[in-house]
Backbone bond lengths (Angstrom), bond angles and torsions (degrees), N, CA, C in turn:
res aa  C-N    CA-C-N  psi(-1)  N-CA   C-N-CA  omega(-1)  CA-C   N-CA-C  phi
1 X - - - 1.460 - - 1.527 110.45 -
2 X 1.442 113.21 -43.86 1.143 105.07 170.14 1.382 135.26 -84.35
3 X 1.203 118.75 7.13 1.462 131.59 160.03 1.545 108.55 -75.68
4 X 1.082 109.63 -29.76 1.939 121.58 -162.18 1.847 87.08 -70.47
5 X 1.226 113.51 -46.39 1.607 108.91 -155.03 1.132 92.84 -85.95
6 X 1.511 133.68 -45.46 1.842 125.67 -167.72 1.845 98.45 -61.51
7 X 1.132 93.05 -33.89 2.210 97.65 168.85 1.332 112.01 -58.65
8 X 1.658 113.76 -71.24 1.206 99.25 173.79 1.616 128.03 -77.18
9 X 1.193 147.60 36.31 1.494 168.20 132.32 1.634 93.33 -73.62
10 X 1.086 94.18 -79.68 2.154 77.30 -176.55 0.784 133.78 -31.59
11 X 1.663 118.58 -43.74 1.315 124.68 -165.68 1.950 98.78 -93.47
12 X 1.395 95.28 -28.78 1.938 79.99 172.53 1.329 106.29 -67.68
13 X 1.538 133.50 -48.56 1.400 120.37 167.91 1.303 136.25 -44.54
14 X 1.303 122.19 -32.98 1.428 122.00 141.04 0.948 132.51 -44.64
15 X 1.127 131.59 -63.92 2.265 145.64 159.46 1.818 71.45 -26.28
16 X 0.985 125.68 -89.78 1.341 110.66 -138.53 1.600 123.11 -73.00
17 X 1.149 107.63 -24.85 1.804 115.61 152.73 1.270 107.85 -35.19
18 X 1.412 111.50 -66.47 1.654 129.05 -175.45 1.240 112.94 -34.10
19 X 1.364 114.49 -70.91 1.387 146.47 153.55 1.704 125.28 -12.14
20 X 1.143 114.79 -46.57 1.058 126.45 -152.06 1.789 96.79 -117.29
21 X 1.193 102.98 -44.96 1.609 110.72 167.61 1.727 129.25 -65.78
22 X 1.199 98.66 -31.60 1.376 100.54 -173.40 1.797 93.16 -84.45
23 X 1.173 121.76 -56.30 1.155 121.87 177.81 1.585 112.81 -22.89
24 X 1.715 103.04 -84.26 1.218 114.58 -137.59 1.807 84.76 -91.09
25 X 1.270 138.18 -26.84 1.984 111.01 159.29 1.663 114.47 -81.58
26 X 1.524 129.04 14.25 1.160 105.22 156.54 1.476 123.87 -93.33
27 X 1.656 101.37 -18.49 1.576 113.39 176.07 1.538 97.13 -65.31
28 X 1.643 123.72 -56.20 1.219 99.81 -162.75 1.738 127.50 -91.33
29 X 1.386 103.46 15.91 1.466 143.29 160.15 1.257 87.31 -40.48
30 X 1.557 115.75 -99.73 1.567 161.19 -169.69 1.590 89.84 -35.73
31 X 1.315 133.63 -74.22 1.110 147.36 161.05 1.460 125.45 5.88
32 X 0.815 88.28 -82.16 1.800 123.81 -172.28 1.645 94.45 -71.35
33 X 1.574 132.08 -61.24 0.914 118.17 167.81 1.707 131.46 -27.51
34 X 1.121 80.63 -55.28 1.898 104.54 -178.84 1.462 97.98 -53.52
35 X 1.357 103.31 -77.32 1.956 95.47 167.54 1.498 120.97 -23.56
36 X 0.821 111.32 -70.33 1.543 119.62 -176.75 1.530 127.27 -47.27
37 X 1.520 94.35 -35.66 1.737 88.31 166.60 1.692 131.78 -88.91
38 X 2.241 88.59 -13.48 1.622 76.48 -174.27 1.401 108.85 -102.10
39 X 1.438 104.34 10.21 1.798 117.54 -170.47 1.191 111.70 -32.42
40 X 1.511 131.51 -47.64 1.115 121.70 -178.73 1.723 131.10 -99.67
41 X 1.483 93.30 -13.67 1.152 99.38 169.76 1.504 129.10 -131.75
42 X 1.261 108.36 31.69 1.467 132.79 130.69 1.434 128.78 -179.33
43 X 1.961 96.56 89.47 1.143 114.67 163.27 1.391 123.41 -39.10
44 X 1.068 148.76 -18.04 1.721 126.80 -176.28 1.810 92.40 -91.68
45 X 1.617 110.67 -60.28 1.518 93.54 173.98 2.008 122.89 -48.71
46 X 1.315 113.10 -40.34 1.641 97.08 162.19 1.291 118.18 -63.56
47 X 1.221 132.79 -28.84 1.520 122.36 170.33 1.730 106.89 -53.88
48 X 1.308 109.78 -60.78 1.857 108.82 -171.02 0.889 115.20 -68.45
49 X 1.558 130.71 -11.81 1.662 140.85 146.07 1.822 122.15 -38.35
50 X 1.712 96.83 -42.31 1.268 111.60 -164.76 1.936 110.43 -93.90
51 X 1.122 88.11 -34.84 1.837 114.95 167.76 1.486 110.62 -47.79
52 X 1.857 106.63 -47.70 1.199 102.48 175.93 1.682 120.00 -84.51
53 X 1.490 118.19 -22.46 1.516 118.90 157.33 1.351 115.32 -66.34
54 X 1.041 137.40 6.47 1.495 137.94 179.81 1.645 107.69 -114.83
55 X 1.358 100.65 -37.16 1.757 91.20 165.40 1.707 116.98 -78.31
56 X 1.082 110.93 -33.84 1.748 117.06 -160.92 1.788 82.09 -78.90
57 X 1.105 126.50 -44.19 1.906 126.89 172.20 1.798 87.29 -41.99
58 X 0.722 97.40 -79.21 2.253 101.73 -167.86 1.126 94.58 -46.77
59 X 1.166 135.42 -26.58 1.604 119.81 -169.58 1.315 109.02 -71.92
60 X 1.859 101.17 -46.18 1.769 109.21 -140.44 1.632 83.98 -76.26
61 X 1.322 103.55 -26.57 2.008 108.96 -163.29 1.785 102.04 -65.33
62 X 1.438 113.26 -34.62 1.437 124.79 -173.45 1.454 104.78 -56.37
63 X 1.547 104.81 -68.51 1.223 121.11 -173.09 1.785 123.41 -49.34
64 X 1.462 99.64 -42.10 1.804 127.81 169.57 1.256 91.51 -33.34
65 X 1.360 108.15 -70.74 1.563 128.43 -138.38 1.865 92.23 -71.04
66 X 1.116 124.49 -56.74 1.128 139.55 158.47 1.598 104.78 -15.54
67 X 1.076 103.62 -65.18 1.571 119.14 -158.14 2.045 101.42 -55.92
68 X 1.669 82.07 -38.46 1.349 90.70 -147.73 1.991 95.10 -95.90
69 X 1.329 103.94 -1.98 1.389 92.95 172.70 1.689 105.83 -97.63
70 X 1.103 109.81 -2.23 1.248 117.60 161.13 1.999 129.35 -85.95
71 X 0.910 119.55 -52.29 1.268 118.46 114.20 1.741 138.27 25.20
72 X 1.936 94.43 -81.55 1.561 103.56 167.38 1.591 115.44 -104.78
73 X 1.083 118.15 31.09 1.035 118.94 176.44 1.809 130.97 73.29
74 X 1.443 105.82 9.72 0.998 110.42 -174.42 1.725 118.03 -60.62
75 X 1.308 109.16 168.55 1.311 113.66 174.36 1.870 120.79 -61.53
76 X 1.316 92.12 129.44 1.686 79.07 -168.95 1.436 127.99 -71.53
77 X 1.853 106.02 -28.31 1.562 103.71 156.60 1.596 132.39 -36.89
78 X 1.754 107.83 -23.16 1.476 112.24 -175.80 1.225 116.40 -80.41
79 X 1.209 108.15 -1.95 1.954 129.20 -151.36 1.330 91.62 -85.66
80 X 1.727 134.61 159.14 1.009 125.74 178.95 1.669 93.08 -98.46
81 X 1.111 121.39 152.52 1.536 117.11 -162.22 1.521 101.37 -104.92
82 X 1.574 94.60 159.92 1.828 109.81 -142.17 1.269 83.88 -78.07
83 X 1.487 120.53 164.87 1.483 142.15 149.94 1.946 107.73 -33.16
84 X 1.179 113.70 150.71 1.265 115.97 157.72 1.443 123.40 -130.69
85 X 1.318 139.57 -155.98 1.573 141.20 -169.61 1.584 75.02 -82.59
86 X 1.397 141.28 -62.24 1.636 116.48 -150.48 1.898 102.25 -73.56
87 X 0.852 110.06 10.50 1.985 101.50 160.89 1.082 117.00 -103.23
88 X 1.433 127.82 -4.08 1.759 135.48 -169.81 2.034 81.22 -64.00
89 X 1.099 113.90 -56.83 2.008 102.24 -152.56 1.690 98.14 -46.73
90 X 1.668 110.52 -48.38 0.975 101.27 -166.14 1.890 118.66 -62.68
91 X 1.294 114.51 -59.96 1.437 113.49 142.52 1.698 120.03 14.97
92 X 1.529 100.31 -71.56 0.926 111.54 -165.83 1.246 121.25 -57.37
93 X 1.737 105.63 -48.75 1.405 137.33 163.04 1.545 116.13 -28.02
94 X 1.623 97.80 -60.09 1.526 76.51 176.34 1.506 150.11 -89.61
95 X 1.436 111.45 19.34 1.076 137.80 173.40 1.852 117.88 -71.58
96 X 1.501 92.12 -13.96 1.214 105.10 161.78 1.618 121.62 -73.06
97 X 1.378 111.26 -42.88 1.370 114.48 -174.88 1.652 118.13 -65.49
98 X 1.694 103.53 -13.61 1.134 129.90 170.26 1.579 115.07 -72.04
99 X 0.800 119.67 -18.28 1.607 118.26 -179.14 1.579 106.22 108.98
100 X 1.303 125.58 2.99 1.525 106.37 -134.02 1.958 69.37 -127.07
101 X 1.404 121.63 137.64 1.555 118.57 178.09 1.717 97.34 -89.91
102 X 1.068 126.89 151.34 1.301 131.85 170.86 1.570 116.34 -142.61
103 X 1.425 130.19 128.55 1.502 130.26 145.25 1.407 137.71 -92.56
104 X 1.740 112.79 138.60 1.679 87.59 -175.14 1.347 85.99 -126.04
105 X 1.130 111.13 167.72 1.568 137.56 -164.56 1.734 96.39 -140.49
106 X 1.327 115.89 148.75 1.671 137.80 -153.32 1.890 85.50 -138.38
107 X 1.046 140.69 106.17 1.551 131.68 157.42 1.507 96.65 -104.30
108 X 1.263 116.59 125.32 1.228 115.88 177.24 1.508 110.46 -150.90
109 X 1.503 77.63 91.69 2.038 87.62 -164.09 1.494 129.07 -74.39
110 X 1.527 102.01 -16.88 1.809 102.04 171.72 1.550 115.11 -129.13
111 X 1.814 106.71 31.73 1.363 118.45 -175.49 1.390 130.93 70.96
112 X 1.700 116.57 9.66 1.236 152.32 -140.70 1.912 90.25 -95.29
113 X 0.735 107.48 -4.99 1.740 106.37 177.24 1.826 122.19 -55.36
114 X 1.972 87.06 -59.97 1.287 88.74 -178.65 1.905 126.56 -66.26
115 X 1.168 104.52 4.61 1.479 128.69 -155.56 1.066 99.68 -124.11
116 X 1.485 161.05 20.74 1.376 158.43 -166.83 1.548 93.84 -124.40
117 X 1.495 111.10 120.59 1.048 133.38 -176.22 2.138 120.81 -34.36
118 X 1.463 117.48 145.42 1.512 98.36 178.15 1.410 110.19 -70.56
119 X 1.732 119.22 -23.15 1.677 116.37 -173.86 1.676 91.10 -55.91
120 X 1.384 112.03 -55.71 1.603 120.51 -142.98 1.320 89.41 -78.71
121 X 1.272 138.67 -15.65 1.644 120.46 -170.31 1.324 102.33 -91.39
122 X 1.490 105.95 -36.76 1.873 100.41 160.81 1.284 143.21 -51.01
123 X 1.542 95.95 -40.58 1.439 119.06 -169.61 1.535 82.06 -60.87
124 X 1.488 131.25 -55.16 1.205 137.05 -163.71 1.897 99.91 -55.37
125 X 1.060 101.62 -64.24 1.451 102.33 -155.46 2.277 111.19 -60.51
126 X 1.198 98.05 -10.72 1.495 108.94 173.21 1.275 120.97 -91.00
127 X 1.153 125.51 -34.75 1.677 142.96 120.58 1.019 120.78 2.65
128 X 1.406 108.07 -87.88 1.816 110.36 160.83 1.248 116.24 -55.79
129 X 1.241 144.28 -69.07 1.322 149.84 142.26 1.425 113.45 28.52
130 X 1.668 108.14 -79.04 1.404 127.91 -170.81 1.541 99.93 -77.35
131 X 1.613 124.84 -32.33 1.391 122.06 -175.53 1.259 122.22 -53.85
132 X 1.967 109.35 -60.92 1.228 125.38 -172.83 1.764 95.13 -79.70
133 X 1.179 146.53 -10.78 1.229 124.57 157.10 1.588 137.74 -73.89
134 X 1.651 88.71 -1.40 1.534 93.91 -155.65 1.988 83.04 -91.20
135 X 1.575 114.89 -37.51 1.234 142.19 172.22 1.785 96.34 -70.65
136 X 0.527 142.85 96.11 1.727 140.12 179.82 1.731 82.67 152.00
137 X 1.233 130.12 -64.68 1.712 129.97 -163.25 1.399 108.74 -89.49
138 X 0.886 137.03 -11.01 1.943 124.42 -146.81 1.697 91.80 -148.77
139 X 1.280 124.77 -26.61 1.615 112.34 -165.04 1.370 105.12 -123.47
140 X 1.325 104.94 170.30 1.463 138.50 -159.05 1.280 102.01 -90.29
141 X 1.286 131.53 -16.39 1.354 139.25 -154.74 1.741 111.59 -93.80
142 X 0.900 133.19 131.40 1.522 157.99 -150.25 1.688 99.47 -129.83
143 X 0.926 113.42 -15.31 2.106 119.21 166.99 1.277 104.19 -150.80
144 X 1.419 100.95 143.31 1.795 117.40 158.13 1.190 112.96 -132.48
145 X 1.545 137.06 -170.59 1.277 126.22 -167.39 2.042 83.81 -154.68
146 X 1.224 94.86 148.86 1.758 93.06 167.71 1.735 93.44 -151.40
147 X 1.391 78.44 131.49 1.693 93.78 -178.80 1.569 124.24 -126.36
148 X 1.230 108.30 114.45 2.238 109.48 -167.42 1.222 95.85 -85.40
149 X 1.123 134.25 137.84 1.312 147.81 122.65 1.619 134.55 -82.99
150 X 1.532 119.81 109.49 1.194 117.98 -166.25 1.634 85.48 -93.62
151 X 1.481 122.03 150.30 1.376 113.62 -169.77 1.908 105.79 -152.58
152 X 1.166 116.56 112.34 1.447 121.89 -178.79 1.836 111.83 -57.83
153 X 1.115 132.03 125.58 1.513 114.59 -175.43 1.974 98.37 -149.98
154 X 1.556 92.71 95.56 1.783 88.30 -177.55 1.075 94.41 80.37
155 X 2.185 90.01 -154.00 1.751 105.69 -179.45 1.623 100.05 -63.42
156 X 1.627 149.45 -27.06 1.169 152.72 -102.80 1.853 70.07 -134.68
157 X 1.613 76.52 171.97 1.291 102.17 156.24 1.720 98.64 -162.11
158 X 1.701 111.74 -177.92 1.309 120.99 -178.21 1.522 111.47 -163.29
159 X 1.377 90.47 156.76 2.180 99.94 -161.53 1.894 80.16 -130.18
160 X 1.788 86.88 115.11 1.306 104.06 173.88 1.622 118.12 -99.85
161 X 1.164 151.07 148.07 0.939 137.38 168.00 1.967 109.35 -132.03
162 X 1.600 102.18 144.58 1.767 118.67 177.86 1.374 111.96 -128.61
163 X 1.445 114.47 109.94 1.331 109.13 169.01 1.748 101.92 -98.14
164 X 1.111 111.52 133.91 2.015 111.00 171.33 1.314 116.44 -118.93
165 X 0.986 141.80 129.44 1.107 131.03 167.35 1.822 106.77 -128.18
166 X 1.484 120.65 139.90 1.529 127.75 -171.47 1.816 99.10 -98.23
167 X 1.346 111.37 60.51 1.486 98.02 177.51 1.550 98.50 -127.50
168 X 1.335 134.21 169.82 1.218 127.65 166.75 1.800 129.63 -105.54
169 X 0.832 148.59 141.59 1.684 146.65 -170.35 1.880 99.40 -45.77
170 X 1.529 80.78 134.15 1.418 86.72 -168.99 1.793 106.44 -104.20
171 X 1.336 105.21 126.89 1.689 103.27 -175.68 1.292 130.99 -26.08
172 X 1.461 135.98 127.90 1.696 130.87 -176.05 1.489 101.06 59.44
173 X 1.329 133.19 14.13 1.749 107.81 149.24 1.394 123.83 -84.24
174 X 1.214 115.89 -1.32 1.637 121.66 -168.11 1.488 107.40 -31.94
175 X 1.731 137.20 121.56 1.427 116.91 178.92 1.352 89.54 -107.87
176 X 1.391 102.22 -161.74 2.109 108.86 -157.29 1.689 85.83 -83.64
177 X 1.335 164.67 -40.83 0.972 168.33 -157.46 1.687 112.11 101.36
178 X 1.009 118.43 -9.19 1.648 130.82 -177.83 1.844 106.09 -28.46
179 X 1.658 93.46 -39.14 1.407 97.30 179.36 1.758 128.05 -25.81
180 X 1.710 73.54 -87.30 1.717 132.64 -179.57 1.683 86.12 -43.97
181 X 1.248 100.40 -62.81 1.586 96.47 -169.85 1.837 114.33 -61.75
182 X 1.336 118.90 -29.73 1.359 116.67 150.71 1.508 136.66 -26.30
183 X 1.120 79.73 -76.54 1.564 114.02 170.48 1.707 113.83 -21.78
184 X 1.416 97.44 -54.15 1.180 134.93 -141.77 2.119 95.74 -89.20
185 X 1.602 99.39 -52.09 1.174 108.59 164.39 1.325 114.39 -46.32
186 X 1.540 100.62 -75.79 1.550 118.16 -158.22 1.775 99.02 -34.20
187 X 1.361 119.31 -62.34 1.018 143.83 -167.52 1.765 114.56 -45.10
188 X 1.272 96.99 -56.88 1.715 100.19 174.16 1.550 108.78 -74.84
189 X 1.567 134.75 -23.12 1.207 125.46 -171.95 1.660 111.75 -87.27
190 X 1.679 109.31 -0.72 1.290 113.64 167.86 1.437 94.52 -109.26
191 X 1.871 149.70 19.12 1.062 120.83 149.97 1.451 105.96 105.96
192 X 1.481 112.33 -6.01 1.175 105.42 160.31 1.436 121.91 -125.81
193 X 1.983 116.11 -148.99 1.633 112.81 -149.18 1.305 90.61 -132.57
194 X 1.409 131.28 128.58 1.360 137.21 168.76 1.773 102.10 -102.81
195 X 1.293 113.19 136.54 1.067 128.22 139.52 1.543 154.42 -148.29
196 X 1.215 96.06 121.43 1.824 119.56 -156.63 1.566 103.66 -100.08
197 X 1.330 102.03 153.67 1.324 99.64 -179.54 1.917 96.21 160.31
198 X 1.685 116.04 166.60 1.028 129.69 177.97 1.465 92.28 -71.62
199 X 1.632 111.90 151.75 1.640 110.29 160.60 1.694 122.16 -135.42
200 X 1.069 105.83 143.59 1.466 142.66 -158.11 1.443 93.35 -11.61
201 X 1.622 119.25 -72.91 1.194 126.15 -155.82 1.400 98.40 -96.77
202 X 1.582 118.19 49.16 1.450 133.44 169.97 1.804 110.57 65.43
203 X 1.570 88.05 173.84 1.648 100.57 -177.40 1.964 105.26 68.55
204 X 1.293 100.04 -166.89 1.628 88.75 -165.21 1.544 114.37 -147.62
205 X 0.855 111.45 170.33 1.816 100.23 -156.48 1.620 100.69 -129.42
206 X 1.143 124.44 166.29 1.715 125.72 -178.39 1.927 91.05 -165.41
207 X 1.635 91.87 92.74 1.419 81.64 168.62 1.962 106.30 -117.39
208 X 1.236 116.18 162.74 1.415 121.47 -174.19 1.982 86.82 -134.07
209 X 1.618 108.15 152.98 1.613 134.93 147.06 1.212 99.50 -116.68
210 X 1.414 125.79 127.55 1.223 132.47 142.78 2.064 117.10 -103.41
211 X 0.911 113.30 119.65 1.645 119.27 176.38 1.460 115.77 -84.71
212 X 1.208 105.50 121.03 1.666 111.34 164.40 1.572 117.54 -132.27
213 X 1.412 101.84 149.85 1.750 101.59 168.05 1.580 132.36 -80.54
214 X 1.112 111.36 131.00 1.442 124.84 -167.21 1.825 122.53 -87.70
């Protein structure tokens, strides 16, 4: 039994390496590029290019450190505390600076927002995270849309999340799938059902249910 959990602890510490890496060096990938071409011929936009590699640097270092005080066992009050469902807009936001346009939409039909668990608002916010990055690296797509649904069900309720994007796989981006397969974890070890996949009338979909009690 106790081999089963130091396994699964590893492998959630991985999901979140993953997580946290792909994110915050493809933003400042993208970034820095952008700097670089308008450096000389328009310094204030290469400055806000570089502004944003200097915050997503503080981020990825926050989060590291996080990772890794978790890790040694430190006290978790010292931990810088995880994202929740109210950081997904911003999230969202910066996928703009990325080139990539995005909308998010909040459905929150029995006011159930402020009340959706910190596991489940995370689970949510890495979700999007891993979605619009996977759509930022691999697709054709120039817009996506991510849409929450907070949703009353019985005694329960559940916070669904859809990222879509209408673009198609773009040649030689293929990544190892570690993502997708994240995703996929995170999702069932809080109790709920992800499903990802290409969709019908093209482009590609990343939806998650997560269930909580109300």
């Amino acid at each position: 039994m106790r081999d089963r959990s130091v396994v699964d602890e590893r492998v959630r510490i991985a999901r979140e390496l993953h997580d946290v890496v792909a994110h915050h060096v493809a933003l400042m990938g993208v970034q820095a590029a952008a700097a670089r071409r308008v450096l000389t011929v328009d310094p204030p936009a290469a400055a806000g290019a570089l502004e944003t590699v200097e915050s997503s640097a503080r981020s990825a270092v926050t989060e590291m450190r996080s990772l890794v005080g978790t890790l040694r066992g430190d006290d978790a009050e010292s931990r810088t505390p995880p994202p929740t469902l109210a950081d997904v807009p911003a999230l969202v936001a910066q996928f703009d600076t990325l080139g990539l346009g995005t909308t998010y939409v909040l459905v929150d039909v029995d006011g159930l927002a402020e009340r959706v668990p910190a596991a489940a608002g995370f689970g949510v916010y890495r979700v999007v995270q891993e979605a619009l990055s996977n759509v930022r690296a691999h697709s054709s797509a120039t817009f996506a849309s991510v849409t929450v649904r907070v949703v009353r069900a019985g005694d329960g309720a559940y916070v669904e999340v859809e990222v879509l994007d209408g673009g198609s796989t773009l040649a030689g981006t293929a990544g190892t799938g570690l993502g997708l397969q994240g995703i996929r974890e995170r999702v069932a070890a809080l109790g709920g059902e992800a499903d990802i996949g290409p969709r019908a009338t093209g482009g590609f979909r990343v939806r998650a249910r997560i269930p909580f009690l109300v």
